[in-house]
N, C-alpha and C positions, 0 to 999 in steps of 0.2 A: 504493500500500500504506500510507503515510503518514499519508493522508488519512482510509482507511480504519477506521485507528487512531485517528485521532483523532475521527473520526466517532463511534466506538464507546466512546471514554473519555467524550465530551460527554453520550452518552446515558447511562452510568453515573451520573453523577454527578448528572444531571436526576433518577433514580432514585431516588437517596439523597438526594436534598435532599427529593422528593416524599413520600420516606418518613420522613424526620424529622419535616417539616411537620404529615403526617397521623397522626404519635407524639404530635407534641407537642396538636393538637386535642386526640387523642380521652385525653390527660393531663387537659387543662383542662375538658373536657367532663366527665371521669368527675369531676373534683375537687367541679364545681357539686354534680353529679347528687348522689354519696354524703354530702356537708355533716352534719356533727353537729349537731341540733340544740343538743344538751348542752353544745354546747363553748365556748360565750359567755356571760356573766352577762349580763341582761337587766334590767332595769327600765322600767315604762309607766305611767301614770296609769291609772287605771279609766276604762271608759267606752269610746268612741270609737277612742283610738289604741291600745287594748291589745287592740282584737278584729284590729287587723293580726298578733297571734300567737296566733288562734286557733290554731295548729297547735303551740304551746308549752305548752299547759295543763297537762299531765300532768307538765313537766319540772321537775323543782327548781332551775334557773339560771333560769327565769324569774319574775318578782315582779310586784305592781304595786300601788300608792299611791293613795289618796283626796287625797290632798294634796300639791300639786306641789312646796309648798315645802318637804318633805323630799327629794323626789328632786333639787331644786335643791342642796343640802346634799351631796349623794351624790356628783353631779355634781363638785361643788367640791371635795371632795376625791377625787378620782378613782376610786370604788369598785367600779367597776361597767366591764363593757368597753361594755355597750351601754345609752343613756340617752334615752328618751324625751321629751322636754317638751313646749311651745307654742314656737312655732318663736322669738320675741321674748325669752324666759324662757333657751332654750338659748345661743340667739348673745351676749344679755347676760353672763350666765355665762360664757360662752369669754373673750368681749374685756375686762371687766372685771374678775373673778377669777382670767383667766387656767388656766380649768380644761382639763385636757389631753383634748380633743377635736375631732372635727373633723365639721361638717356636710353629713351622705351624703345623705339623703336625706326626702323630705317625704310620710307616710304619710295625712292628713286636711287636706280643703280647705275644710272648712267644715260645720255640720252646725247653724245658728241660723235661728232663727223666731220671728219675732213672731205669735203669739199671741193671737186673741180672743176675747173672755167671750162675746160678740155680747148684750151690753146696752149699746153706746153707741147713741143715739137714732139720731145722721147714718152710722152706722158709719165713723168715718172719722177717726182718729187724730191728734189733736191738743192741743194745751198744757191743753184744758179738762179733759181726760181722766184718769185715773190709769192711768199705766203705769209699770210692774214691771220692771228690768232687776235685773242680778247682777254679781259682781264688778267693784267700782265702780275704777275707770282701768285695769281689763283688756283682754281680746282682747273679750268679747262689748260690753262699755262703750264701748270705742275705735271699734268695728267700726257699731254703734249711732250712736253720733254722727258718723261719717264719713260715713254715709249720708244723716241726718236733718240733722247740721247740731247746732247751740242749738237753734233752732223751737220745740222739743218740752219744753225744761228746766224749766219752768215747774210742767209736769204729771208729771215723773220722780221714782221714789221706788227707793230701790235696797236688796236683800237680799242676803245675802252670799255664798250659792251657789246653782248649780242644782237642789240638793234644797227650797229654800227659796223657787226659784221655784215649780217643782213643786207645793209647798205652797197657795202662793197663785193660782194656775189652778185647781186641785181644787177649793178653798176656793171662791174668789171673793171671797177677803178677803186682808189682811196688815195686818202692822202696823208703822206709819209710826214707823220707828225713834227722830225728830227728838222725836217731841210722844207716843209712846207710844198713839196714837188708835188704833184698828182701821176701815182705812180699806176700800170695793169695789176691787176692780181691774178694769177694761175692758182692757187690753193686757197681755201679759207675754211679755216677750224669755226664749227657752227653749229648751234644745240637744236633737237627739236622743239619744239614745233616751225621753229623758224625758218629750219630750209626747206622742208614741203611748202610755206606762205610762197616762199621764190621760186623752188620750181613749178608752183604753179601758174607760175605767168613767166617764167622762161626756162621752157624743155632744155635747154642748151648742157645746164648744169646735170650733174651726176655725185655720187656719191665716190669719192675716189679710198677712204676707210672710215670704216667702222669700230672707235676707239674701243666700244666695249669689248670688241672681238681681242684687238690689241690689249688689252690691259689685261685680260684670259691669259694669253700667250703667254705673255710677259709675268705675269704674277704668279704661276702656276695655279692656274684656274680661279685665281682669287676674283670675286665680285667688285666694282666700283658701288660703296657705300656713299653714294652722293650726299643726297638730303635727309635729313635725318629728324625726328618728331623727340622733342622735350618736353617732361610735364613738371610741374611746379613741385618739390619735393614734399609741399604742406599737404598736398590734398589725400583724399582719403582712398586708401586703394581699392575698396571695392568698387570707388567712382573711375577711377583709371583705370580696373581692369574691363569695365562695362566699355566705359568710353573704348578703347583696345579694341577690344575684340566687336564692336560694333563698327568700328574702322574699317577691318580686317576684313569683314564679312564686303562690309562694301567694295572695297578693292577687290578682294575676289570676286565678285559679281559683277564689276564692270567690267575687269577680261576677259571675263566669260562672254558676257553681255554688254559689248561698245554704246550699243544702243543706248544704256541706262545713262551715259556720261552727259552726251547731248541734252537727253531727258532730265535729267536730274541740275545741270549747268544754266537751261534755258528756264527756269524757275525764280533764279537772280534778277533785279530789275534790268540789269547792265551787263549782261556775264563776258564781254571780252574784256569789260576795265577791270570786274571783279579777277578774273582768272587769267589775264593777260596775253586771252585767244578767244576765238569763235569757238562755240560751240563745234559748231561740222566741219572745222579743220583737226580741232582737239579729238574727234572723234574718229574721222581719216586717218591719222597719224597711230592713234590706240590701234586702230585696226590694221595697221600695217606694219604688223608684227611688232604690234605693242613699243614703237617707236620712239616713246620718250621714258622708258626704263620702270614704268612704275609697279610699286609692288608691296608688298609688305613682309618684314624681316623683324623679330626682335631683337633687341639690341646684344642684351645679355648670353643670348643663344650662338652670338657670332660677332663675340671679340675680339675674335683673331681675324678676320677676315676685315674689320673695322680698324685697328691696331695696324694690318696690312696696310691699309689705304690712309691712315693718320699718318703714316710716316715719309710717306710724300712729302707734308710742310714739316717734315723733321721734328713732330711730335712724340715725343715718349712713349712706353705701353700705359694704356691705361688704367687706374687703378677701380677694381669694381664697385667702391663705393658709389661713383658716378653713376652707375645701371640701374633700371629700374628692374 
């Protein structure tokens, strides 16, 4: 009889533990699922890493900046719960300013292409040549020379942004900052969305490389950790892993589904000032083989591959307390 009891207390208790378990799931489960969009301040650069919130357009906690070195600013003083950068731009900021965040996760792996006029005689890219890069000891600068090497310095001429590349692809000119000259350009280092904008209105251009590919080669298979997503180290982590994994899902459903980008982008009152493109160029580009690198990576889960790509601007390994 004993036994029996006690039989029957074990099975209770397997009972309520199984239904605790299965509370608390489907807590966590509904906590993802329901996530306010509304309920984080947001900040992203234009471009690239701010179409990972196409599904934020419409919202007023979300922003985004032509110019990183405000949202670096923002950053520093803590203004924002969520803060975009270039993954090199944020972690500097953390460890040197000491600004209160921590590195979750890495939304663009790369999205640079070199560029040709297709008027060099040998086609074939070298010091005799003019070629055109953009922010001169940046990510596309650094990224550029890691690959190429010096080899090529001779023949480098640099403009100050990607609209200025843009310029000088269209063109087929630019002018040679140092001496004032209007020089041809045969190459020009150029991120997406911005050279399908140009060779849509001159077939002429082509892709002469494809830096992602290059930085594979060269890195042993390492990823380019471009843009990278920081949250505010105060906030509460169920709210950042909601927010996370509510990201994540979207990202993965708009490679699956390009369609949703457009869809989700044309909701914004403005969505080429808000995300610093058209809708149905932004969505061309996704669609042609996911063209401007986006994607979702947690940070912590690939420190080495991040640590890889930091020491390009000669950053140290980083230390985990940074991760989220």
């Amino acid at each position: 009889m004993k036994n029996k009891f006690k039989v029957i207390t074990l099975l209770g208790l397997v009972l309520v533990a199984c239904h605790h378990n299965n509370a608390s799931s489907l807590n966590q489960n509904s906590s993802l699922e329901t996530f306010n969009r509304s309920s984080l301040s947001i900040i992203a650069p234009t471009g690239a890493p701010a179409l990972a919130f196409y599904n934020y357009g419409e919202l007023n906690n979300f922003e985004t900046n032509t110019d990183p070195s405000n949202i670096t600013a923002i950053m520093s003083a803590g203004q924002k719960d969520v803060v975009v950068l270039p993954t090199n731009v944020g972690v500097k900021t953390i460890t040197t300013a000491h600004a209160p965040y921590l590195i979750a996760a890495t939304l663009t792996f790369g999205n640079f292409y070199v560029a040709s006029l297709n008027n060099d005689q040998d086609n074939v890219m070298d010091a005799n040549d003019n070629i055109v890069l953009f922010q001169k000891n940046n990510v596309p600068d650094r990224l550029f020379h890691y690959i190429y090497g010096n080899t090529l310095d001779d023949g480098i001429y640099y403009v100050n942004a990607v609209s200025d590349a843009s310029r000088a692809l269209k063109a087929g000119t630019f002018t040679d900052e140092e001496t004032g000259n209007t020089l041809v350009a045969n190459y020009v280092l150029i991120a997406e969305p911005a050279y399908s904008i140009v060779k849509s209105s001159k077939e002429s251009v082509s892709i002469y490389a494809n830096l992602q590919e290059e930085y594979r080669l060269r890195s042993n298979n390492h990823e380019i950790f471009q843009a990278s997503l920081f949250v505010k180290n105060t906030l509460a982590k169920v709210t950042v892993d909601s927010f996370l994994s509510s990201l994540k899902k979207d990202i993965e459903n708009v490679i699956a589904n390009p369609s949703l980008l457009s869809e989700g982008m044309n909701k914004a009152h403005e969505p080429q000032t808000l995300f610093g493109v058209s809708a149905t160029m932004a969505e061309a580009v996704l669609r042609n083989n996911n063209g401007m690198g986006l994607g979702y990576k947690a940070a912590k889960e690939n420190k080495a591959d991040i640590d890889t790509f930091l020491a390009l601007f000669n950053i140290e390994e980083t230390d985990e307390e940074i991760y989220y």
